[in-house]
N, CA and C atoms as an extended XYZ file, in Angstrom:
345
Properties=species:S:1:pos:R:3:atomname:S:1:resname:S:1:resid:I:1 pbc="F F F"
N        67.328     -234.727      -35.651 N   UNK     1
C        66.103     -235.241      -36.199 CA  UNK     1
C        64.930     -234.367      -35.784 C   UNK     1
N        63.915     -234.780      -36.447 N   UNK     2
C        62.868     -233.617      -36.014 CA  UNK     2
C        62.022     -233.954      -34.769 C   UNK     2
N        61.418     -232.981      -34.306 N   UNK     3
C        61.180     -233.425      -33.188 CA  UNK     3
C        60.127     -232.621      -33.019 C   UNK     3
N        58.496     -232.951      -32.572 N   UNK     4
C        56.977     -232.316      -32.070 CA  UNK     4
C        56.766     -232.300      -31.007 C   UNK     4
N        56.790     -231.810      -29.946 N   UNK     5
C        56.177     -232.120      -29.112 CA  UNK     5
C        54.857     -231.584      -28.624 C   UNK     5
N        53.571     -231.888      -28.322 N   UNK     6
C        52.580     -231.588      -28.217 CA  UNK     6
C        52.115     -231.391      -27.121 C   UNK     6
N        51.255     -230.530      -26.119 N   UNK     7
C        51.156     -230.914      -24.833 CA  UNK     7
C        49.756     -229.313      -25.018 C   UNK     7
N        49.187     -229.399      -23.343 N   UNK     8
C        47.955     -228.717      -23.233 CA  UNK     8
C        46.831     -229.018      -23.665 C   UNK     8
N        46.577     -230.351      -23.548 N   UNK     9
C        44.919     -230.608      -23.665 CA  UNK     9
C        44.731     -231.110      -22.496 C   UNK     9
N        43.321     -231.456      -21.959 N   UNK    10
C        42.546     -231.706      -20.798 CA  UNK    10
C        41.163     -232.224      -21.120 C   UNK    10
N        40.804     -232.146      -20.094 N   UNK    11
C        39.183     -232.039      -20.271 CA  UNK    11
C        39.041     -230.712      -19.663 C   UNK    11
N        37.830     -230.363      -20.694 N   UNK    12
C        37.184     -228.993      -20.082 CA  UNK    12
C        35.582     -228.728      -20.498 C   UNK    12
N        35.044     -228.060      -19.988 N   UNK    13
C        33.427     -227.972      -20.089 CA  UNK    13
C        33.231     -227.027      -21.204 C   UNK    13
N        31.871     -227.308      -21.706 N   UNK    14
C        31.620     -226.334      -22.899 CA  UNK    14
C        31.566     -224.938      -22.941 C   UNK    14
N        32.315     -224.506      -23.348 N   UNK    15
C        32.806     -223.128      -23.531 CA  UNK    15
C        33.595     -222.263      -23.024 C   UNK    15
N        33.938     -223.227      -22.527 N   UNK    16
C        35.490     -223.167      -21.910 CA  UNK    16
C        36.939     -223.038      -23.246 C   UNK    16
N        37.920     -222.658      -22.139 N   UNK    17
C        38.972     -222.751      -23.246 CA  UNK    17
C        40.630     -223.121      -22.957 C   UNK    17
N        40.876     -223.553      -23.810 N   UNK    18
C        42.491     -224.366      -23.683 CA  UNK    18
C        43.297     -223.753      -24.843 C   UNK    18
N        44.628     -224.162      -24.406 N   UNK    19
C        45.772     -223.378      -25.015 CA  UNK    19
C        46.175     -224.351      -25.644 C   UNK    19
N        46.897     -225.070      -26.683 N   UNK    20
C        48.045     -226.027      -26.999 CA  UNK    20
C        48.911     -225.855      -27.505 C   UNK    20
N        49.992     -226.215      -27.157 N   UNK    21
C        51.856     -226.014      -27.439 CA  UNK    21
C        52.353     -227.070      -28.375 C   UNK    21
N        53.340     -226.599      -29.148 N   UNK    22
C        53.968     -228.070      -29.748 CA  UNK    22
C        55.276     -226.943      -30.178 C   UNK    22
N        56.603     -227.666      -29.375 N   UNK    23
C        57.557     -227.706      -29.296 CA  UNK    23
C        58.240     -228.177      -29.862 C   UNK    23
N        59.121     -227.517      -31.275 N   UNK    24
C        59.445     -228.197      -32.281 CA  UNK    24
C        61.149     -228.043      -32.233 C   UNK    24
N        61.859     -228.940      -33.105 N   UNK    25
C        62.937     -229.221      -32.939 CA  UNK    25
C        63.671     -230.025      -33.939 C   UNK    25
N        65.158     -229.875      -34.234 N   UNK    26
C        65.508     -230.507      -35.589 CA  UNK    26
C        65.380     -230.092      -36.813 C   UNK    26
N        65.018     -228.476      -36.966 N   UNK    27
C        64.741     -227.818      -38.584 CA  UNK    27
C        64.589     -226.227      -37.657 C   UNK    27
N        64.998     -225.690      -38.720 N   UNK    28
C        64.223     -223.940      -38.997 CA  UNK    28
C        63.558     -223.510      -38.838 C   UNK    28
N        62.781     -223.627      -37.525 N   UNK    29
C        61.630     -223.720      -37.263 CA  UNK    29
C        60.854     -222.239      -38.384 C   UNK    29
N        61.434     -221.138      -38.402 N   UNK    30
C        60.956     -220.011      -38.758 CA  UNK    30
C        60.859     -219.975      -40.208 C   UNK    30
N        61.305     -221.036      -40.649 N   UNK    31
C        61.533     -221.335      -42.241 CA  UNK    31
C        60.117     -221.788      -42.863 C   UNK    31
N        59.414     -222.525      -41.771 N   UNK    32
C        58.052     -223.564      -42.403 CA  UNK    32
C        56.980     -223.362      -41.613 C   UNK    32
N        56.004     -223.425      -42.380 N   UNK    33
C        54.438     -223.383      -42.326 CA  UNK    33
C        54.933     -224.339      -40.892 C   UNK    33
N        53.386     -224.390      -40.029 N   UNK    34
C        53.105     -225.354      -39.430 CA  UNK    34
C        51.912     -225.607      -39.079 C   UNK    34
N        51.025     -226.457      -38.555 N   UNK    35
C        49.652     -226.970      -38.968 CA  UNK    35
C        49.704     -227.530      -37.306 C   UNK    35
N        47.873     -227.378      -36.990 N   UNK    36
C        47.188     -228.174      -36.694 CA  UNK    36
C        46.250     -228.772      -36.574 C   UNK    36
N        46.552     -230.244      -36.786 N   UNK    37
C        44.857     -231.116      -36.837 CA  UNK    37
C        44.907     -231.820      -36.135 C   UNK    37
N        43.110     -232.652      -36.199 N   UNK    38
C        42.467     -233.393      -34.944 CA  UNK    38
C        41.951     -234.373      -35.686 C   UNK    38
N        41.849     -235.597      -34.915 N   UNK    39
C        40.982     -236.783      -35.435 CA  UNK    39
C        40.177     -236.925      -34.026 C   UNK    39
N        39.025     -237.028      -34.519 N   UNK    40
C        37.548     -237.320      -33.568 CA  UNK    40
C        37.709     -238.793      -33.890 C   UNK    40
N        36.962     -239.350      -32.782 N   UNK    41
C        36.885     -241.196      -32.778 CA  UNK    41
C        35.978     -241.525      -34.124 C   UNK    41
N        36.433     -242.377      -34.914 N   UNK    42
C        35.451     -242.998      -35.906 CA  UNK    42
C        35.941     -241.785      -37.281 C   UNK    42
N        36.899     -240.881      -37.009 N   UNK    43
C        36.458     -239.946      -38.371 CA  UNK    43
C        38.596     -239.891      -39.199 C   UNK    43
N        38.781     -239.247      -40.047 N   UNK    44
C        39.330     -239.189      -40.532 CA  UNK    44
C        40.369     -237.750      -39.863 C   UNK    44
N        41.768     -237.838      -40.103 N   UNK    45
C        42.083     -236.999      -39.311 CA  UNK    45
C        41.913     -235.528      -40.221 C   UNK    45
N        41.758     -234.223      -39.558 N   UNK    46
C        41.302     -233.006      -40.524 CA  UNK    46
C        42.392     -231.963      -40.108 C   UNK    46
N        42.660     -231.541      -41.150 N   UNK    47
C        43.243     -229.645      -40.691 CA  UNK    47
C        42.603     -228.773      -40.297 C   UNK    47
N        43.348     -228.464      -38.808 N   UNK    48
C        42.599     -227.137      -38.092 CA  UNK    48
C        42.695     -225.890      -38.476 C   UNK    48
N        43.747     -225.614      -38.411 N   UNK    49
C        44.783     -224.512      -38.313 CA  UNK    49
C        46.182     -224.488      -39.089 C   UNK    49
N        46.474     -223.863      -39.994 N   UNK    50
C        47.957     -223.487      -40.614 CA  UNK    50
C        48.399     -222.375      -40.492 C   UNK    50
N        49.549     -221.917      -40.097 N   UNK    51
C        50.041     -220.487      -39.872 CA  UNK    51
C        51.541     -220.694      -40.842 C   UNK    51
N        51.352     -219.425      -41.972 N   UNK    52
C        52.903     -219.853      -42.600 CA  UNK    52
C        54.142     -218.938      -41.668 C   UNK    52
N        55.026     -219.201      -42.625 N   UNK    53
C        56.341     -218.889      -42.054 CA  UNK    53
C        56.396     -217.607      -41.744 C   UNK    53
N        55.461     -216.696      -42.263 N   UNK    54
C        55.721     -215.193      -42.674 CA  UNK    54
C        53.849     -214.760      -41.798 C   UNK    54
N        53.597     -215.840      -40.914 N   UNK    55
C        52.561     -215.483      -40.164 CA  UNK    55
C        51.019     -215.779      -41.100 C   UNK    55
N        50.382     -215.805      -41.924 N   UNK    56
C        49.031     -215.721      -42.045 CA  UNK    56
C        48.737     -217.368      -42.202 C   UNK    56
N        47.767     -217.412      -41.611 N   UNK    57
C        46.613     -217.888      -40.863 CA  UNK    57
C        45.519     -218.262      -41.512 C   UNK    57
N        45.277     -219.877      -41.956 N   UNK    58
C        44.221     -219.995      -42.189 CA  UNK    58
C        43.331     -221.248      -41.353 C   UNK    58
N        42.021     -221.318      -41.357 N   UNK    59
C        41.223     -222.264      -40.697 CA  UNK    59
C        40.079     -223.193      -41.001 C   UNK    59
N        39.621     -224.095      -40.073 N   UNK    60
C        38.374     -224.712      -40.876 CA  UNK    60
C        37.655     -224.106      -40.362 C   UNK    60
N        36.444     -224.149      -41.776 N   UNK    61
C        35.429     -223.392      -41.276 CA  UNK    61
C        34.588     -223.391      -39.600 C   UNK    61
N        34.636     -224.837      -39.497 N   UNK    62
C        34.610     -225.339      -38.145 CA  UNK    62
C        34.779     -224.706      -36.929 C   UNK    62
N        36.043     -224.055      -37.082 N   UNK    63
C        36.418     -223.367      -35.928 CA  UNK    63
C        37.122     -222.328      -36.513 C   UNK    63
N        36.685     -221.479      -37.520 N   UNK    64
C        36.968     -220.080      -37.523 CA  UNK    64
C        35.950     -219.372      -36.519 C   UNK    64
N        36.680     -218.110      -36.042 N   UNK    65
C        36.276     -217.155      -34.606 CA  UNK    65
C        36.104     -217.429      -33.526 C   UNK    65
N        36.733     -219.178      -33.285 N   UNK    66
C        37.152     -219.375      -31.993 CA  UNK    66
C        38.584     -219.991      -32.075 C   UNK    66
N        39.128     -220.557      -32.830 N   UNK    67
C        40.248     -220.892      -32.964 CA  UNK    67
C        41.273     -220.118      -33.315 C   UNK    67
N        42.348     -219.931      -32.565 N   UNK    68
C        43.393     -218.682      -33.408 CA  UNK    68
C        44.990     -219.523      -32.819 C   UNK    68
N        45.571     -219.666      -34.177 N   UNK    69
C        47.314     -219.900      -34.500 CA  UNK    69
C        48.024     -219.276      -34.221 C   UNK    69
N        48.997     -219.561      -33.644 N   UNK    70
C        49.736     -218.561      -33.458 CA  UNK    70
C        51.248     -219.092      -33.546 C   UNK    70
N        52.355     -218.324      -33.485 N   UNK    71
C        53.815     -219.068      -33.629 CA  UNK    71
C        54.823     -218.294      -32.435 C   UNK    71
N        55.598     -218.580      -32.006 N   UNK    72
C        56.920     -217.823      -31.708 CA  UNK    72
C        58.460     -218.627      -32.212 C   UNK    72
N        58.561     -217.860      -32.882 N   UNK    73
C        59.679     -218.454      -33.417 CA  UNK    73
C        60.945     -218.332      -32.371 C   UNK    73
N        61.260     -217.429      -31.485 N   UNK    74
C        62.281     -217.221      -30.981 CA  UNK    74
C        62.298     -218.982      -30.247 C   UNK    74
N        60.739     -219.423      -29.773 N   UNK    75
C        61.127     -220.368      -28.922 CA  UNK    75
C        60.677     -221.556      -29.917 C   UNK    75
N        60.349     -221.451      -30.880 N   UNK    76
C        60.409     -222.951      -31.923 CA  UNK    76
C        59.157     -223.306      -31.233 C   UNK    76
N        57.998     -222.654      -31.086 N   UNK    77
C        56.656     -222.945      -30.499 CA  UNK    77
C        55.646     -222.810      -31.198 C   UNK    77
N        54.281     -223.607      -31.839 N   UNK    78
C        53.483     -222.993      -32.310 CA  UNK    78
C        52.263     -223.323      -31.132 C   UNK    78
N        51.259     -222.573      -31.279 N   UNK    79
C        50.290     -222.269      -30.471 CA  UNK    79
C        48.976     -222.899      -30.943 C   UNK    79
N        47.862     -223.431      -30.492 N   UNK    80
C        47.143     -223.163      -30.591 CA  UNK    80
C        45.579     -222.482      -29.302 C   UNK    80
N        45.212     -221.711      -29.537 N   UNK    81
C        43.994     -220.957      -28.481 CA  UNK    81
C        42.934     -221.317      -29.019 C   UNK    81
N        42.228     -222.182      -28.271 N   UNK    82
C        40.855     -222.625      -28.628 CA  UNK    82
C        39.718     -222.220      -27.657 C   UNK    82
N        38.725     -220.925      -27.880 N   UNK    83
C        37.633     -220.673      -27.267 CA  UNK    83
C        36.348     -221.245      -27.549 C   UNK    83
N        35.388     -221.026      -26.587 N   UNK    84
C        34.058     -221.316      -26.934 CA  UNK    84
C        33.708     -222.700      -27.180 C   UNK    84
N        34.746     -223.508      -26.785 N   UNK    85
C        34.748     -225.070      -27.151 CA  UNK    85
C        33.384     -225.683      -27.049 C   UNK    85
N        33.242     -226.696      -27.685 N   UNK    86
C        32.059     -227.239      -28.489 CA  UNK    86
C        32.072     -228.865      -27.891 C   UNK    86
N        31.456     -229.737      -27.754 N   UNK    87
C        31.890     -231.021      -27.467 CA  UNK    87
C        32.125     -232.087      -28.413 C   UNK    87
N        31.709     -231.219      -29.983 N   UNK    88
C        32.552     -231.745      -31.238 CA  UNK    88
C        33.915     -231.494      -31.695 C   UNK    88
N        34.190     -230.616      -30.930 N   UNK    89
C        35.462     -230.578      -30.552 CA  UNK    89
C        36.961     -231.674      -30.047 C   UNK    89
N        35.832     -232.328      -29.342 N   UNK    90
C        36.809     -233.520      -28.859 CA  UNK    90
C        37.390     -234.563      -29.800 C   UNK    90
N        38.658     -234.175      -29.443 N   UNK    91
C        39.852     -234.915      -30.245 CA  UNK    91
C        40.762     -235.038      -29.677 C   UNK    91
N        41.936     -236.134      -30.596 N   UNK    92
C        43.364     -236.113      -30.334 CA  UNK    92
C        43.867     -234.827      -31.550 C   UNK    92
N        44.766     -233.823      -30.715 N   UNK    93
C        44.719     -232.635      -31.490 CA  UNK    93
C        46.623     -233.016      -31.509 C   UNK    93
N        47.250     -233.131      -33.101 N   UNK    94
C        48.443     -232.852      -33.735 CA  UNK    94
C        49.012     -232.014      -33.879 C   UNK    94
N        50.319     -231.479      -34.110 N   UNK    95
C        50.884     -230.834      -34.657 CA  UNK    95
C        51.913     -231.476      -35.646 C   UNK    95
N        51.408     -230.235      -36.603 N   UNK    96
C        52.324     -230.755      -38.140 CA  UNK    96
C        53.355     -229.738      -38.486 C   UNK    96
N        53.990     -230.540      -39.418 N   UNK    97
C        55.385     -229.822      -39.816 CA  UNK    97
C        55.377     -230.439      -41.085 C   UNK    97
N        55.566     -230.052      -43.085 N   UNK    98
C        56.029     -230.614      -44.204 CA  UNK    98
C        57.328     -230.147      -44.194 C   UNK    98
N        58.500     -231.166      -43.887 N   UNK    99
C        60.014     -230.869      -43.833 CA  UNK    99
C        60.327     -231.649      -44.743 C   UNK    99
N        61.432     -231.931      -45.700 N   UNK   100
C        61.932     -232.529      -46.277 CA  UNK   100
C        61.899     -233.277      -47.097 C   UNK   100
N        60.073     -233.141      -47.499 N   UNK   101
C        59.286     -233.891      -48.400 CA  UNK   101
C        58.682     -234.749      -47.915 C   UNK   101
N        58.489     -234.652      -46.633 N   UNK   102
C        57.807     -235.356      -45.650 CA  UNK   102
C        57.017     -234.656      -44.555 C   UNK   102
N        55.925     -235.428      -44.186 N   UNK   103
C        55.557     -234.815      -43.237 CA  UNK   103
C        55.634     -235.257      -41.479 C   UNK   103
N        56.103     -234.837      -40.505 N   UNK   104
C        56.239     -235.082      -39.189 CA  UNK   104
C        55.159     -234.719      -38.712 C   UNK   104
N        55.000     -235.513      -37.507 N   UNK   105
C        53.284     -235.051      -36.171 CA  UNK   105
C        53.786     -235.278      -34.587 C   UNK   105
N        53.624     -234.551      -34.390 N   UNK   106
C        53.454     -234.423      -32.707 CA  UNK   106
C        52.640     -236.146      -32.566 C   UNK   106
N        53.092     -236.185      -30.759 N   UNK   107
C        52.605     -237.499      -30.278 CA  UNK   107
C        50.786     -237.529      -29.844 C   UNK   107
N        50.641     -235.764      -29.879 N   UNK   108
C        49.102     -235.699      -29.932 CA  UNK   108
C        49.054     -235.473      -28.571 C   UNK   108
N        47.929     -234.452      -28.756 N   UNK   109
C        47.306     -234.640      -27.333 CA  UNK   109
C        45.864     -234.290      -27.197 C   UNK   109
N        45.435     -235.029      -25.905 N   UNK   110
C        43.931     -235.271      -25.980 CA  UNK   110
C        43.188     -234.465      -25.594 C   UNK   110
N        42.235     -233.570      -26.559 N   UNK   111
C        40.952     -232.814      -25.752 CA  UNK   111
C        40.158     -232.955      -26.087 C   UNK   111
N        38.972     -233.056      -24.600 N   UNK   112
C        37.667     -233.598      -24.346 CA  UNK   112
C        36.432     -232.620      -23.779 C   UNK   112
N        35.727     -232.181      -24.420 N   UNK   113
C        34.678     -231.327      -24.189 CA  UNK   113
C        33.387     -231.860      -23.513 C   UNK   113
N        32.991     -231.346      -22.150 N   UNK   114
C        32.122     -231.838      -21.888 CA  UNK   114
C        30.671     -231.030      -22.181 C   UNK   114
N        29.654     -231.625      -22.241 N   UNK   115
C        28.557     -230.731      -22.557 CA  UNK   115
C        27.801     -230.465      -21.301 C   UNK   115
């Protein structure tokens, strides 16, 4: 079955920066796009980051030139590197996967920007 796992958020001060992992499992990993988004308290959840199978990279405007995707396929890992953090920033940050005509999410994990 498929499997997300999400991990590397914290709290951290503004402009500071964090890494996040999501450890995937149960599919090809090298076969499919993979995504990540955040829901801020009160808002709708959004796409951060998508990196396809074959590597390119796209973002929200939001956090283009501090945000960068990344993948390793050998270890079924996608990345995300978040600089220059913002304290609109703060979210529960996902990882996505569209497998099977469905879509799977990581259990999330929480980052909190302080100003």
């Amino acid at each position: 079955q498929v499997q997300l796992v999400d991990s590397g958020g914290g709290l951290v001060q503004g402009g500071g920066s964090l890494r996040l992992s999501c450890a995937a499992s149960g599919f090809t990993f090298s076969y499919y796009a993979m995504a990540w988004y955040r829901q801020c308290p009160g808002k709708q959840r959004e796409r951060v980051a998508v990196i396809s199978s074959g590597g390119n990279t796209n973002y929200a405007d939001s956090v283009k030139g501090r945000f960068t995707i990344s993948r390793d396929n050998a270890k079924s890992t996608v990345y995300l590197q978040m600089n220059s953090l913002k304290p609109e920033d703060t979210a529960v940050y996902y990882c996505n996967v569209y497998y099977a005509s469905r879509g799977y999410w990581g259990q999330g994990t929480q980052v909190t920007v302080s100003s």
